[in-house]
ZAMARGU-4260 file (C-alpha; in steps of 0.2 Angstrom, whole numbers, plus 5000, padded with zeros to 4 digits):
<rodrens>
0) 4703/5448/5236 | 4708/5465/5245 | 4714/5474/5230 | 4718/5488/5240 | 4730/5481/5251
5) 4749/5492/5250 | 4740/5501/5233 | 4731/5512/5247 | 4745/5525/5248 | 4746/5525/5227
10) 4727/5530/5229 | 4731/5545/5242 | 4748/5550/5233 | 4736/5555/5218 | 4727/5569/5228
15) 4740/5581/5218 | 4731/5581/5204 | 4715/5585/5210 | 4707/5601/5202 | 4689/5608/5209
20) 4682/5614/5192 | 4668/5631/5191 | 4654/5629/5181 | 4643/5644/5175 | 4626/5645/5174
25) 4625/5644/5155 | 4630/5627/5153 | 4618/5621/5164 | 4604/5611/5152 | 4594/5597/5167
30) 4580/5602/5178 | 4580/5592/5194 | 4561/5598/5194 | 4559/5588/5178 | 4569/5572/5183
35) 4565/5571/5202 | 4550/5565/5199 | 4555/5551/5189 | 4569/5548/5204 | 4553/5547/5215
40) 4545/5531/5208 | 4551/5513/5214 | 4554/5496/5204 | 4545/5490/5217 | 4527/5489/5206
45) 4538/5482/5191 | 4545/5470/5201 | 4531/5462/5210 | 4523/5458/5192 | 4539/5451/5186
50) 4538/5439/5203 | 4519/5437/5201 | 4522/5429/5181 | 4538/5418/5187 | 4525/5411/5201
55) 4514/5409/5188 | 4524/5398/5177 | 4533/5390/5192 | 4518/5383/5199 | 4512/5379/5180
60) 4529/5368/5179 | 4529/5360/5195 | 4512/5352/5189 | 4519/5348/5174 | 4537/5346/5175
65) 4537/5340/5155 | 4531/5354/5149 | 4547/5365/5144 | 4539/5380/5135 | 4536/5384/5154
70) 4553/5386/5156 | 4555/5396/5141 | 4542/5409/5152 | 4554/5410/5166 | 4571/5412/5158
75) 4559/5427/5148 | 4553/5434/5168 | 4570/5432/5174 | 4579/5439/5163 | 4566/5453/5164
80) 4570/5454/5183 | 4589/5455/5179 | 4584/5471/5167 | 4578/5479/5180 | 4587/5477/5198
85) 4604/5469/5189 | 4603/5455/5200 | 4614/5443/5191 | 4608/5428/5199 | 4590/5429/5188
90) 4602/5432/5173 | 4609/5415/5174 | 4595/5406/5181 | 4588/5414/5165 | 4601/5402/5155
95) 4598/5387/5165 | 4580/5388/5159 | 4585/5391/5142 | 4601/5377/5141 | 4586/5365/5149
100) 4574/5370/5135 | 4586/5370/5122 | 4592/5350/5128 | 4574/5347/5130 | 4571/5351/5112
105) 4587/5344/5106 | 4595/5360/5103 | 4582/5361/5086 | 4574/5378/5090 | 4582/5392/5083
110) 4569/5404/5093 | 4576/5394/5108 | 4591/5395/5100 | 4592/5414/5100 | 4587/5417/5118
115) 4601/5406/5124 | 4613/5418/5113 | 4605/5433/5118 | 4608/5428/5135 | 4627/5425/5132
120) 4628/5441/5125 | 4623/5448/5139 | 4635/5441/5149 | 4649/5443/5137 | 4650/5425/5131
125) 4650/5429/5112 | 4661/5414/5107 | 4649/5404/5113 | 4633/5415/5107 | 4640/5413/5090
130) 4640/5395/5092 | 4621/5393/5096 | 4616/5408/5082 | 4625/5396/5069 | 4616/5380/5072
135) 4601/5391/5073 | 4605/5398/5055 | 4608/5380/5048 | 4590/5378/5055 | 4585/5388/5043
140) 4569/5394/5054 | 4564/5414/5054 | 4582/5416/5047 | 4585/5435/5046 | 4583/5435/5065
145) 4598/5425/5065 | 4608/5433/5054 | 4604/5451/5063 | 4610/5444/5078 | 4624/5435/5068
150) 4630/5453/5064 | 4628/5459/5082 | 4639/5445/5087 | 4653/5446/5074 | 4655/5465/5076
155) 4659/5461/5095 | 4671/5448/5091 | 4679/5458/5080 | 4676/5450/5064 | 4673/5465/5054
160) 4672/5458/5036 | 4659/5442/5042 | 4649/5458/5053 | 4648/5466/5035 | 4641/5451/5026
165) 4627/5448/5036 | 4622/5468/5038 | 4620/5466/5018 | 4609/5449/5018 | 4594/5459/5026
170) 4598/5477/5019 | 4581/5487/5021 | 4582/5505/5025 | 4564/5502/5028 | 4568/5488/5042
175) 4570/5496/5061 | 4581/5480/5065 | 4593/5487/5049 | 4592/5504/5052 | 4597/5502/5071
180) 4611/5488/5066 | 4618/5500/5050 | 4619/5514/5064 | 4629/5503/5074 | 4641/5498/5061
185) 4645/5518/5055 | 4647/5522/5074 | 4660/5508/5073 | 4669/5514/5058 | 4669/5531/5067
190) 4657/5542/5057 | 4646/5547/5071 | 4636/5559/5059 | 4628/5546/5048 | 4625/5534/5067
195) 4614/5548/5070 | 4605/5548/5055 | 4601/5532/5055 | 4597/5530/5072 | 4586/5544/5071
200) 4579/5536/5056 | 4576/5520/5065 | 4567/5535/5079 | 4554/5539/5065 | 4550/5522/5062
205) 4547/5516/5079 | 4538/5530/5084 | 4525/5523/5071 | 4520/5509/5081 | 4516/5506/5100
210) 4529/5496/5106 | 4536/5507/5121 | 4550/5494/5125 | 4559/5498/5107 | 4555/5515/5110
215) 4564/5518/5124 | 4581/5507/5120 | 4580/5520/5104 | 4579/5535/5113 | 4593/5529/5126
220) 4605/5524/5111 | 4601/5541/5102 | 4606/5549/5119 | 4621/5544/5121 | 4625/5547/5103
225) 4622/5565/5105 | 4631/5565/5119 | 4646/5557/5109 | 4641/5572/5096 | 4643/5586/5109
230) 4623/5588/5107 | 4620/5586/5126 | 4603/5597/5128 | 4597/5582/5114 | 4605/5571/5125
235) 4596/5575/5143 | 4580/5576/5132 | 4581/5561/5124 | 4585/5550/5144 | 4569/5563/5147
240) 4559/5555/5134 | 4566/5537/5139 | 4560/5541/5157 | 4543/5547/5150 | 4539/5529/5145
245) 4547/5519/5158 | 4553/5530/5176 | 4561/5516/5181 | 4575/5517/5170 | 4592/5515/5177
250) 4601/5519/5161 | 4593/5534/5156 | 4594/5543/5175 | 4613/5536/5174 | 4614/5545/5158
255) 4607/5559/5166 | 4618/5557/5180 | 4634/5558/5168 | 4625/5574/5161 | 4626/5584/5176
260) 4641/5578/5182 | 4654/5578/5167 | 4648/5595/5158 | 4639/5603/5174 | 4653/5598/5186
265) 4641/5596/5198 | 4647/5580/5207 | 4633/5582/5223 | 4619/5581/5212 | 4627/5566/5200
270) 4630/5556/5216 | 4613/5562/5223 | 4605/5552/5207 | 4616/5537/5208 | 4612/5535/5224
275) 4594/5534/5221 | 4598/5520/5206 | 4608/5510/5218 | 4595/5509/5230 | 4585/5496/5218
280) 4597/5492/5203 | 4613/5483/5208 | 4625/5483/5195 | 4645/5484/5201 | 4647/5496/5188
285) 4640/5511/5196 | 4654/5509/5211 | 4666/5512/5194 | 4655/5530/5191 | 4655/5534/5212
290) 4672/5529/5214 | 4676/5541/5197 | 4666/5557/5204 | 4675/5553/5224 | 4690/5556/5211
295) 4686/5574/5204 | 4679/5577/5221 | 4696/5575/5231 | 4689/5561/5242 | 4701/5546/5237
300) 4699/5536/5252 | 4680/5537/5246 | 4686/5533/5227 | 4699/5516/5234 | 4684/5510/5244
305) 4671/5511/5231 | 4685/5502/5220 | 4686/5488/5232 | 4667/5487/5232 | 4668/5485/5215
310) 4679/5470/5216 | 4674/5462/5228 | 4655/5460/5218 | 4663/5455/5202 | 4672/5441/5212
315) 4656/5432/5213 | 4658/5417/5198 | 4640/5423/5192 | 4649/5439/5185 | 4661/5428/5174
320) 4671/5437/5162 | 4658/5449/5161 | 4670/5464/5170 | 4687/5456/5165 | 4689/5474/5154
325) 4686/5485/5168 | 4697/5474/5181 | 4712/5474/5170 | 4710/5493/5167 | 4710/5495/5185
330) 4722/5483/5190 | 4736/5491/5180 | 4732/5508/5182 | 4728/5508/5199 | 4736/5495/5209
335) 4752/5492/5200 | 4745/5472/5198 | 4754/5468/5180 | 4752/5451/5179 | 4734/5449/5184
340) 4729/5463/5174 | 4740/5454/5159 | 4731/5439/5162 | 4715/5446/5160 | 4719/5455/5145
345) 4725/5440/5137 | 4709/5432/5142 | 4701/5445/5132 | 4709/5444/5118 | 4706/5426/5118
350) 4688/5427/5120 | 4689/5444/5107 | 4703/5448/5097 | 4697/5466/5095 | 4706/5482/5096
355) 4698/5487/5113 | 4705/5469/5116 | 4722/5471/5113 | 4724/5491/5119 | 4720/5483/5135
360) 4738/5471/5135 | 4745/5487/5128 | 4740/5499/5142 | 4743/5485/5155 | 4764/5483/5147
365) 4764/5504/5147 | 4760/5506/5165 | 4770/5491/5169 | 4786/5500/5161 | 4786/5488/5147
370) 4786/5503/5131 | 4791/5494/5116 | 4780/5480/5119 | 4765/5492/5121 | 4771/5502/5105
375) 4771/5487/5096 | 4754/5480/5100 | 4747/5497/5097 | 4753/5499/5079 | 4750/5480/5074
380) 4733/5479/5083 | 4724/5495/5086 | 4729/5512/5078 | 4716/5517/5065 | 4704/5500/5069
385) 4694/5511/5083 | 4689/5528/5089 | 4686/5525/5106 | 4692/5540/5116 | 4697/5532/5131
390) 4710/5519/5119 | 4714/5535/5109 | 4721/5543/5126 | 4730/5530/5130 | 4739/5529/5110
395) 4743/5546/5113 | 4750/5543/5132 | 4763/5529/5124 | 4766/5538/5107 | 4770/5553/5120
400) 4783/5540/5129 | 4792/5536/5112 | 4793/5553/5108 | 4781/5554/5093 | 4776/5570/5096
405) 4766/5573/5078 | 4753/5557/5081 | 4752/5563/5100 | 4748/5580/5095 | 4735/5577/5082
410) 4727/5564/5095 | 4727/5578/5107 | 4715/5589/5097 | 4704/5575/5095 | 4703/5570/5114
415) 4701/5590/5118 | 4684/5586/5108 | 4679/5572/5120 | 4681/5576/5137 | 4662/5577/5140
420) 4662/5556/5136 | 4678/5555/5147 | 4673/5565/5160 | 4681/5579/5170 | 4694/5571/5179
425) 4703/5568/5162 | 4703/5585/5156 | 4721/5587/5166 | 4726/5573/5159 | 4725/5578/5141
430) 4730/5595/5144 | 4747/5588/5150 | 4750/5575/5136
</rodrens>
């Protein structure tokens, strides 16, 4: 699907409200001298042990094509892969091996179990994640790990109150697992302050052991929470220490990346380092980031071709409903496509009948003209159930439209606070609501 076919000139027409924006030297906080190093070191190394394991247990299987813990190993390795290049295909090769494992063993194994719901997390599957988790808790076997997963899902579904219920079952402010999952849950009720704590609670208590993978995914969520705080020199440090255990990765030199180029402004640099990510990690998503820096930069034939590159990965079936968010977003805001981006709201809402959920068929009616039927989905479904900025805008650009200029001024003052987690090219935007 060309996207971009007669939305080319909507793309151009929008040059207007480019702004090239100054940055002085003391709100500079990287060091491309500290980072460039990690921006020097390849996947290649952790790639070819992840290839050398699957060869392991591929030739261990075709001796003994029975044996299915061996395909346990590889949907393990190649989910490993996908973690590290984002090649999608190893993601759901991943889940063949598991749905094999989990037929062979008559869907019985709630460890088995598990991984095949961690795997539709992944890909945003969460209906059916939930599905698996709950035969696994009638199982009974190792059954905290499948209630904290239990809460993982729910909270995505948008089931607040069951989410709730199962964050009690294993309360421990001892447990890693509950601290990190109770810092979730504040961060989703919107106090930020008390995420932090207990996130960097959970820091002290990983930092005990030696398990470096933890270590890292804790340091990369603290990250981004000080960067939701305004804390962005704890931030950059915290991707830093990220890098320190692991230089290959991509989130934390993307979070870097965002680092430099929404509070330094410095847009060559950002795409310098995105480049270097997408030269071994192949996520669609980063065309989203390229395309939003060719934006602040003025080059919007740049911006509508990395938007079509964007599209035309997430086409592939393996992808699924994984980017139907970002798509529907896209394809009201940008291309003037209403009843595609309806229909794949509706699909979200279907799948999760969350607030980010239906402020998506809200956004996609408001840009399609369709005012009351946006204000009405945003009063019955979304105001005060989220805090997410970018939904936040959008309330205030629709109660702006009905003339509610209390609610839009009060959100105003809000989104002045987050423009860092928005990025630059919003800043405009907010000003003028």
């Amino acid at each position: 699907m060309n996207i971009l076919k007669g939305s080319i000139l909507v793309v151009i027409a929008s040059a207007s409200i480019y702004f090239l924006y100054q940055i002085s030297s003391t709100d500079k906080i990287t060091d491309a001298v500290a980072y460039d190093k990690f921006l020097s070191v390849s996947t290649d190394a952790k790639v070819d042990e992840i290839n050398s394991n699957i060869d392991f247990w591929e030739d261990k299987l075709n001796t003994n094509p029975d044996q299915f813990p061996y395909k346990a190993k590889l949907a393990y390795y190649n989910s490993e892969l996908f973690a590290t290049n984002g090649d999608i295909r190893k993601l759901k090769l991943s889940e063949q091996y598991l749905v094999d494992v989990n037929t062979s063993t008559n869907y019985s194994n709630a460890a088995y179990l598990r991984a095949l719901a961690r795997n539709y997390i992944t890909q945003h599957r969460f209906s059916e994640a939930l599905h698996n988790l709950e035969i696994a808790e009638k199982n009974g076997e190792r059954l905290e790990a499948t209630q904290k997963m239990l809460f993982d899902v729910h909270l995505e579904l948008g089931n607040d109150s069951k989410a709730e219920g199962y964050l009690s079952k294993f309360e421990n402010l001892r447990d890693f697992e509950y601290l990190i999952r109770r810092s979730k849950w504040m961060d989703h009720e919107g106090d930020l302050e008390s995420a932090i704590y207990l996130m960097e609670e959970a820091k002290k208590k990983i930092e005990e052991g030696n398990n470096e993978d933890l270590k890292q995914w804790t340091y990369t969520n603290l990250a981004d929470y000080y960067g939701h705080a305004g804390r962005i020199a704890d931030s950059y440090d915290h991707y830093i220490k990220a890098l320190e255990i692991d230089p290959t990765n991509a989130y934390a030199k993307k979070g870097i990346a965002w680092i430099v180029f929404s509070h330094e402004r410095n847009s060559d640099e950002a795409l310098r380092i995105i480049n270097h990510i997408t030269r071994e990690h192949y996520a669609p998503d980063y065309h989203l980031l390229k395309a939003e820096i060719a934006e602040f930069n003025g080059e919007l034939l740049v911006k509508a071709k990395e938007l079509q590159l964007f599209f035309d990965k997430t086409e592939s079936d393996a992808y699924g409903v994984m980017y139907n968010a970002h798509k529907a977003a896209l394809l009201a805001e940008e291309f003037n496509n209403y009843s595609m981006a309806e229909k794949l709201a509706q699909m979200e809402i279907d799948s999760r009948p969350t607030p980010q959920s239906f402020s998506l068929l809200a956004w996609t009616y408001f840009n399609s003209g369709d005012l009351d039927s946006a204000f009405e989905i945003i009063e019955e479904k979304v105001a005060n159930k989220t805090f997410e900025p970018t939904i936040q805008y959008q309330m205030a650009e629709i109660y702006k439209a009905k003339g509610d200029n209390k609610r839009v001024a009060k959100l105003r003052e809000e989104l002045e606070g987050s423009i860092y987690e928005l990025g630059p090219s919003m800043e405009d935007k907010i000003e003028k609501l």
